[in-house]
Each structure stands twice: as C-alpha cells, then as structure tokens.
C-alpha positions as CSV (number, residue, x, y, z in Angstrom):
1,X,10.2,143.3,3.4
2,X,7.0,141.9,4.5
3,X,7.0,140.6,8.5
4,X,6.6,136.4,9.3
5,X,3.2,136.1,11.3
6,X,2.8,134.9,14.5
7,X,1.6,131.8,15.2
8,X,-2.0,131.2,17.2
9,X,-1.0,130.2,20.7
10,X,-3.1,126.3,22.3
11,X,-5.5,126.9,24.5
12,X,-4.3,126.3,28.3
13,X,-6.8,123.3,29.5
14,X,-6.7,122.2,33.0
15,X,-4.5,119.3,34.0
16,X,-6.2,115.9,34.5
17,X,-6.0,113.8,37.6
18,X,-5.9,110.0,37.6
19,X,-8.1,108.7,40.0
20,X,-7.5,104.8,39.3
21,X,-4.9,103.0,41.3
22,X,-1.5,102.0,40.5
23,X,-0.9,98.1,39.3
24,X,0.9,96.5,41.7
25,X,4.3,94.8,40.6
26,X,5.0,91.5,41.1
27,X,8.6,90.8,42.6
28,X,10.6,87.9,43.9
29,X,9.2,88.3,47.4
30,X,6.2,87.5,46.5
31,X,6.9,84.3,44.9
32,X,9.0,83.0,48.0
33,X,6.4,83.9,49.9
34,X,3.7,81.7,48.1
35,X,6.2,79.0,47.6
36,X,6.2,78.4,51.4
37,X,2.9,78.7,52.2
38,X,2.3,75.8,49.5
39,X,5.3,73.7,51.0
40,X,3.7,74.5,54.4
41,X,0.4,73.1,53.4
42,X,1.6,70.2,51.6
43,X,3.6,69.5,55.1
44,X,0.5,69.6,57.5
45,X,-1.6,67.3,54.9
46,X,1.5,64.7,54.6
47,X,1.8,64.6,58.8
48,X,-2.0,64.4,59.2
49,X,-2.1,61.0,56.8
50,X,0.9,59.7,58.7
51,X,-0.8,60.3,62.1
52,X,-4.6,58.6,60.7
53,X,-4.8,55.3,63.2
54,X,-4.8,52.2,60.8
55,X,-6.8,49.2,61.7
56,X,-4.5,46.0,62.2
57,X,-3.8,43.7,59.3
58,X,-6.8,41.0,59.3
59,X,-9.6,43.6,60.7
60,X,-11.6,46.0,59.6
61,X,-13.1,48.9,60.8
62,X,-12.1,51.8,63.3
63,X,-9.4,50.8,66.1
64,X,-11.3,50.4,69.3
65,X,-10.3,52.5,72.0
66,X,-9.1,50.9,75.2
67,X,-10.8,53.5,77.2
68,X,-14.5,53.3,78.2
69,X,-17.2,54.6,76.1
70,X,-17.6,58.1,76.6
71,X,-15.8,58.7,79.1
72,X,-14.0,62.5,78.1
73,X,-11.2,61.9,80.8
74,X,-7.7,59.6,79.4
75,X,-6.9,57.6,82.9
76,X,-3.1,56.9,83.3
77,X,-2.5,53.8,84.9
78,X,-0.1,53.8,87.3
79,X,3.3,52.3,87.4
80,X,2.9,48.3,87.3
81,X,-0.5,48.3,86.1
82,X,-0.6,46.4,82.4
83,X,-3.3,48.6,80.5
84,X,-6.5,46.8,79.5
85,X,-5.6,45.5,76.5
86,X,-8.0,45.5,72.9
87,X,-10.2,42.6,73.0
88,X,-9.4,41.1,69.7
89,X,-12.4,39.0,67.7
90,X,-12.5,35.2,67.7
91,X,-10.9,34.1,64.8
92,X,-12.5,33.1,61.2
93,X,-13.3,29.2,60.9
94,X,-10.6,27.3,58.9
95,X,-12.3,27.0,55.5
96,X,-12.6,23.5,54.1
97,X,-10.5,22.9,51.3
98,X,-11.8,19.7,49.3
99,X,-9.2,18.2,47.1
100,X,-9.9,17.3,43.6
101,X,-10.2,13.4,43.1
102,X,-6.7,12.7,40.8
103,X,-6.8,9.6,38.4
104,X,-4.7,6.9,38.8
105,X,-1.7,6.9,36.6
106,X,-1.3,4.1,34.3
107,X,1.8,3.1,32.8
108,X,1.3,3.3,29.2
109,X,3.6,0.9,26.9
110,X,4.2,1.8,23.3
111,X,4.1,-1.5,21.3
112,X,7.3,-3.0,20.3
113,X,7.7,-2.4,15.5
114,X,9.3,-5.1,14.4
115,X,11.9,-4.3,11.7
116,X,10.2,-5.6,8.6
117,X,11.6,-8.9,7.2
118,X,13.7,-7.7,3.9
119,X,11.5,-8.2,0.9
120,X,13.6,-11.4,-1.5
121,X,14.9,-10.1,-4.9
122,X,12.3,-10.0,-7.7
123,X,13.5,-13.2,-10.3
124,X,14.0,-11.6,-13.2
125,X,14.2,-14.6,-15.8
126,X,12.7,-14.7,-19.6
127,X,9.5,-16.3,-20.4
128,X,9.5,-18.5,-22.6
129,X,6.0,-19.4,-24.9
130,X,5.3,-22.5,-26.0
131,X,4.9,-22.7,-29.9
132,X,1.6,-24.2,-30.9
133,X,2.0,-27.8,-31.8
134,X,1.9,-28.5,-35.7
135,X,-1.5,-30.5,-36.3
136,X,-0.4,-33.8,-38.3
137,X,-3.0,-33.7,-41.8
138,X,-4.5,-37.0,-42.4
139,X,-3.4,-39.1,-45.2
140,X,-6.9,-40.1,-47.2
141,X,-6.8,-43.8,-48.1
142,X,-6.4,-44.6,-52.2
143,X,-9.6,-45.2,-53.6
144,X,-10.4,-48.6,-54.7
145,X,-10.8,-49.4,-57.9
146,X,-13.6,-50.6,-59.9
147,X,-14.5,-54.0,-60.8
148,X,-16.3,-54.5,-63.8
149,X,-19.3,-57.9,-63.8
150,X,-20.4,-58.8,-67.0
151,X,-24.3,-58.8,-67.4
152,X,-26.1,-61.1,-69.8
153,X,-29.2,-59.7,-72.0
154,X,-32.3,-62.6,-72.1
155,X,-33.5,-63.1,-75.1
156,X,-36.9,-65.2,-76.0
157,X,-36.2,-68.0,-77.9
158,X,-38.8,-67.8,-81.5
159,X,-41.6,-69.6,-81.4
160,X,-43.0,-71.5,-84.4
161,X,-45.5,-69.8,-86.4
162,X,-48.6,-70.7,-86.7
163,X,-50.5,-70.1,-90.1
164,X,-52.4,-66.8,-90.6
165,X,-56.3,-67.2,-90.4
166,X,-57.8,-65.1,-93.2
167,X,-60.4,-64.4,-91.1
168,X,-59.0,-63.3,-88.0
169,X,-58.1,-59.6,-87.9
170,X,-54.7,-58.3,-87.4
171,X,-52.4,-58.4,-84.7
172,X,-50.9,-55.7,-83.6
173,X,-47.2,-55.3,-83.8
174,X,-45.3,-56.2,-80.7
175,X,-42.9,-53.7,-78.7
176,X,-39.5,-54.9,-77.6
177,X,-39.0,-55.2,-74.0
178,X,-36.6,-52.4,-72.4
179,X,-33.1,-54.1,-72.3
180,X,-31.2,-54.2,-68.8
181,X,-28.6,-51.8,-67.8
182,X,-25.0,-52.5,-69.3
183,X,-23.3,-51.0,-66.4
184,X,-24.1,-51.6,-62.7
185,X,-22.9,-49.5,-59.7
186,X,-19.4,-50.8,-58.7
187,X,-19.7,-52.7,-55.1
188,X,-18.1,-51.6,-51.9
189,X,-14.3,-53.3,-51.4
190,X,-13.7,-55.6,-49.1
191,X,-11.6,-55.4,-45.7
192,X,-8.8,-57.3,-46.9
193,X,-8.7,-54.8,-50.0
194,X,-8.8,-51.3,-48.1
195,X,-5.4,-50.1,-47.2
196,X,-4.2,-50.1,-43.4
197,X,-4.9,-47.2,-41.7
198,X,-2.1,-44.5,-41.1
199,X,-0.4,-44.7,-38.1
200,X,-0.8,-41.8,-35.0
201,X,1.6,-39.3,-35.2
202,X,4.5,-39.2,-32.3
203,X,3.9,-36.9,-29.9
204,X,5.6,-33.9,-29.3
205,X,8.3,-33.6,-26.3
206,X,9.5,-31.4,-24.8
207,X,13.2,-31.3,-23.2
208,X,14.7,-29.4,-20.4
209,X,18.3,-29.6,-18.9
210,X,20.1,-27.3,-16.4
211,X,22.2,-27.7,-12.6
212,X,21.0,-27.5,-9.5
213,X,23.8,-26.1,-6.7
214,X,23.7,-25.2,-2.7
215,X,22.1,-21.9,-2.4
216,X,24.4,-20.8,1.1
217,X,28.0,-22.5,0.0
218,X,27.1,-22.0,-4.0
219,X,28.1,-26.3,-4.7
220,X,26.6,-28.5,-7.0
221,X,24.1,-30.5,-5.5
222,X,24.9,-34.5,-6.4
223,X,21.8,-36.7,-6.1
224,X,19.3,-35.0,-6.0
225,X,15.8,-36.4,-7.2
226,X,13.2,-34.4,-9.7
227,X,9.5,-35.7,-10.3
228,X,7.5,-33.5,-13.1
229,X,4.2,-33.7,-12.7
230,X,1.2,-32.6,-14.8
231,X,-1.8,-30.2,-13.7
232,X,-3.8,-33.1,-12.6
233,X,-0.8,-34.3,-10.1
234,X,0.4,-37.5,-12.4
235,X,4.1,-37.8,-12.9
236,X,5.2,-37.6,-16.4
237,X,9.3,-37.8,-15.9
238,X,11.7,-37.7,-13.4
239,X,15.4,-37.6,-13.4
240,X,18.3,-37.5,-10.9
241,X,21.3,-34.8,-10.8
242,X,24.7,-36.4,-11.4
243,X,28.4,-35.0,-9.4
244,X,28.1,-31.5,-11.3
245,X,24.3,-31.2,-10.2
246,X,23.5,-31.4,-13.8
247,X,20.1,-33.4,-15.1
248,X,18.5,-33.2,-18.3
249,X,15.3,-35.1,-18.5
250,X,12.3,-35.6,-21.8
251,X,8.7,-35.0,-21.2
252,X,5.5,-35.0,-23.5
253,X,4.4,-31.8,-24.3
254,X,1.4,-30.2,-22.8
255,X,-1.4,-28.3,-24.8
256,X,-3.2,-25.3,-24.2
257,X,-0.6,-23.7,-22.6
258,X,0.3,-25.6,-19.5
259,X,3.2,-26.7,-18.0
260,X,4.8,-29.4,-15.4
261,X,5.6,-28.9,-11.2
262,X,8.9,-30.2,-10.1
263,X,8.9,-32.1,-7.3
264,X,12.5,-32.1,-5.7
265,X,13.8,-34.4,-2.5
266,X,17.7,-34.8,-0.9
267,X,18.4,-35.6,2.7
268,X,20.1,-33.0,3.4
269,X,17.7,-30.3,1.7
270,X,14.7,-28.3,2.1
271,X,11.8,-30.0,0.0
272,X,11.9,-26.7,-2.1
273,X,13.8,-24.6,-4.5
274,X,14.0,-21.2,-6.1
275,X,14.9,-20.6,-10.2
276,X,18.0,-19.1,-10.6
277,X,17.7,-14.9,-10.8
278,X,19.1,-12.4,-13.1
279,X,22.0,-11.8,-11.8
280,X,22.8,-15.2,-11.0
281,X,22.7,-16.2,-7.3
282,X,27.0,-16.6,-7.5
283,X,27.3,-13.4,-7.8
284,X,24.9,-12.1,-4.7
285,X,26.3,-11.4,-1.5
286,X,26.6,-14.1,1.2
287,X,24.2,-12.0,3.4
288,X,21.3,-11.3,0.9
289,X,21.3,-15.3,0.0
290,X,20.7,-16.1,3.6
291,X,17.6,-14.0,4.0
292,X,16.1,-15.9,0.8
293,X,16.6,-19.1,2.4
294,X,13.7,-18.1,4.9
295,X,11.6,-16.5,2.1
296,X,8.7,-18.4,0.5
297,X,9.4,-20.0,-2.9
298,X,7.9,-18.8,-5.9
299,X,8.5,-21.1,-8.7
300,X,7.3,-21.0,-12.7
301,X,6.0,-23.7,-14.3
302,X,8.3,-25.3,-16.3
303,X,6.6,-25.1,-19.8
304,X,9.4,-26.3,-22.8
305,X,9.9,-25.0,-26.7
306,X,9.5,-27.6,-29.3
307,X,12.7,-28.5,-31.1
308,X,14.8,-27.2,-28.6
309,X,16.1,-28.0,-25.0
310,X,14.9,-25.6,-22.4
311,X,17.8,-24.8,-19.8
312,X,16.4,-23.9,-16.1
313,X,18.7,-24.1,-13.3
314,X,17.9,-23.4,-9.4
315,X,19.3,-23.1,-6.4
316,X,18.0,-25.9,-3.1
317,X,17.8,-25.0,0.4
318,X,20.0,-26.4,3.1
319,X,18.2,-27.9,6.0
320,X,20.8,-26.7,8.4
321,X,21.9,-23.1,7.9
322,X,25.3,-21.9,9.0
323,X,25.7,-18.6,11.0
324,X,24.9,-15.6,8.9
325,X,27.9,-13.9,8.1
C-alpha cells in the first residue's frame, strides 16, 4: 500500500506593522458639541446687532456722543445735574407745495328730445285714370251739284259770191275755225246754297258725388260750401252739402290729365279737409283721429271718369277740438 505524501510546509515571513493611524469615529458627542458652538455664535452675532446704536428717525449719520471730543474718561454727573443734552440740527425748511390750478365746473344740461309727433295714416284710396276723351269726326259737307250753261257756236253768215275771174289764180281752200268748248268748268256755289255748318260737339263732364261728415264726433256735416277750381285758379262748379252731408255736383272735363281743387268753407270748420282712408275714418279709434286733426292735409286732385259718377267722400276739421280722450 503506497504511503500519502506530505504536504510542503509556507514559508514563515515576518509579521507586518501598521504604521498609519487609526480613523477616528464620529459619535454623538461630537455632534452636540458642534451644535452649541454654532448656537453660541449665532447668539453673540444676534446681541451685537441688537446693541449697534441706531441714528434717530429723521437723521442720518453716527449718534453724536454727549461727551467731549476725545476725551478717554466717561464723567458721571452728579446727582441733580441734567446731562448735556445732543444738540439736535435745525430743522429742514417746509417745502412749498404749489397746487394745481382746477377748472371751474360747469353745469352741463343734456338737451330736452321731444317725443316725435305720430306720423298720420298713409290714405290708401284707388286712383282713378281719366279715359281719353273720344275726338268727335267731322261731318264733310255734301258736295254741290253741277249746273249745266248752255253755250252757243257762232257761225258766219254766207256771203254772196262773186263770179270767178278766169284770170285770177286760185284760191286756196279755207280752214274752219276751231269750235268752242261744249262743256265749261262748273262755278263755285253760292252761300245760300252750301249747307250750314255742323254744330260743336258737347263737351264732356265729368260728375262727382259723395258726404262730407265731422272728423272728431264722426256727423254729417250740413251746409257746407265746395268751389272746384281749375289749374289756373277759375271756378268751374260749386255745390253745397244738404242734412246727410251729401253733394253731388257736374263739371267739364279737363284734358291732359288734370284735375280740379276743392275749395271748402263752414263756420264752424277748419278751411281744410282730408279724403276719406282705407279703412274708413268710422272705424279708427277716437285717439288716432285727434292726432290727424293737427296733421297737414294732403289732398288728390279730384280728376272724374267719363260716363260715370265719381264718389269721393272726406272728413272736415272742427275749429274747436274737444279733450282728447
């Protein structure tokens, strides 16, 4: 049985010092200890800014000292003596304060609106157009007729003849005279022949009818006077309402368009009138019909159809108002 070898045995080396020196360990002790030498510190730094002399409010600069300069020994005075007090400076001059000029005030008044006067209600009525006026044709007079005038052809009466001389030479035949017209141009007829002339066509009229009534209390207005008047201002008809207000009057019709003015006078009413509206002025309120009575009138001209009566009727004005409602 073979026999285990032994191992080699380590070298014996000498044992090593170490020469650096320990780390010192941090404990609590330490830390309080730093911890008051900070609050210490912080304590001296707080009491000298508390004791640092101030200079009194308004003044700058170091306090002065009530003791005498440089002197190095603090005199006590003795009981009953005041100390010598600080001599303080003379005070700043009052600075000037110059007030800004202020403007006057002025009352200022905001003008006084007037509520606009309510505009009257638009008439609403149909126009009528005249038809043009049928021109009459003129009748031609009957031609006159013809009058016949005998005429009479002269004739030379023969002359004896007087014997032939053998020895004159021959005459020559004579030529017959032209005979005179058979016919002559018939002559003009005479005034108390020509026919009369035809006479001028009547003129066209035109015809217009309607009532007239109060425009406040809505009555028929009795009496009351109307003058039509052409464009160059002549009156051409006039009529006069009757107990219902009623007229109904002829004119002659104009041309070209134009038409009449009425004209319209009462005691007791405005020299004025408005056409009756759409819807008709009985069926407005009380209120409405008393601010048209202070508006302007605006009235059509009263232009008529031919072969028909135009109806128009309006409303007058009184001249005193009652109380609006």
């Amino acid at each position: 049985m073979p026999t285990p070898k032994a191992k080699p045995a380590a070298p014996k080396t000498a044992p090593t010092t170490n020469t650096s020196l320990p780390r010192p360990r941090v404990t609590m002790n330490h830390w309080l200890i730093g911890g008051a030498v900070v609050v210490g510190i912080g304590f001296l730094v707080a009491m000298a800014l508390v004791m640092r002399p101030v200079a009194p409010e308004g003044r700058q600069g170091p306090v002065r000292s009530p003791f005498p300069k440089g002197s190095d020994t603090v005199r006590i005075p003795p009981p009953g003596e005041k100390p010598p007090q600080a001599v303080a400076p003379p005070p700043a001059p009052p600075i000037a304060v110059v007030p800004e000029p202020v403007a006057p005030l002025t009352a200022v008044t905001a003008p006084v609106v007037k509520p606009p006067a309510p505009a009257p209600a638009p008439v609403l009525s149909p126009v009528v157009v005249p038809k043009p006026a049928p021109v009459a044709a003129p009748v031609p007079a009957p031609a006159a007729a013809p009058t016949l005038t005998r005429t009479t052809v002269a004739t030379e009466s023969p002359k004896p003849m007087d014997r032939p001389n053998p020895m004159d030479p021959p005459k020559p035949p004579e030529l017959a005279k032209p005979a005179a017209s058979q016919a002559t141009a018939p002559s003009k007829p005479s005034p108390a022949e020509a026919p009369k002339a035809a006479k001028a066509a009547p003129a066209a009229m035109w015809v217009f009818e309607g009532s007239v009534y109060d425009l406040i209390s809505l009555e028929s207005v009795y009496a009351a006077k109307l003058a039509f008047k052409d464009p160059s201002g002549n009156q051409r008809g006039e009529a006069t309402t009757g107990d219902a207000g009623r007229f109904k009057v002829s004119v002659e019709a104009l041309a070209g368009g134009k038409g009449y003015t009425l004209e319209v006078s009462h005691p007791d009413y405005q020299p004025k009138y408005i056409d009756e509206i759409s819807p008709p002025f009985r069926e407005v309120e009380a209120a409405e019909r008393h601010a048209l009575a202070d508006a302007a009138a605006r009235n059509r001209p009263w232009v008529g159809a031919r072969g028909s009566a135009s109806k128009r009727d309006f409303v007058m004005i009184p001249k005193v108002l009652p109380e609006k409602p």
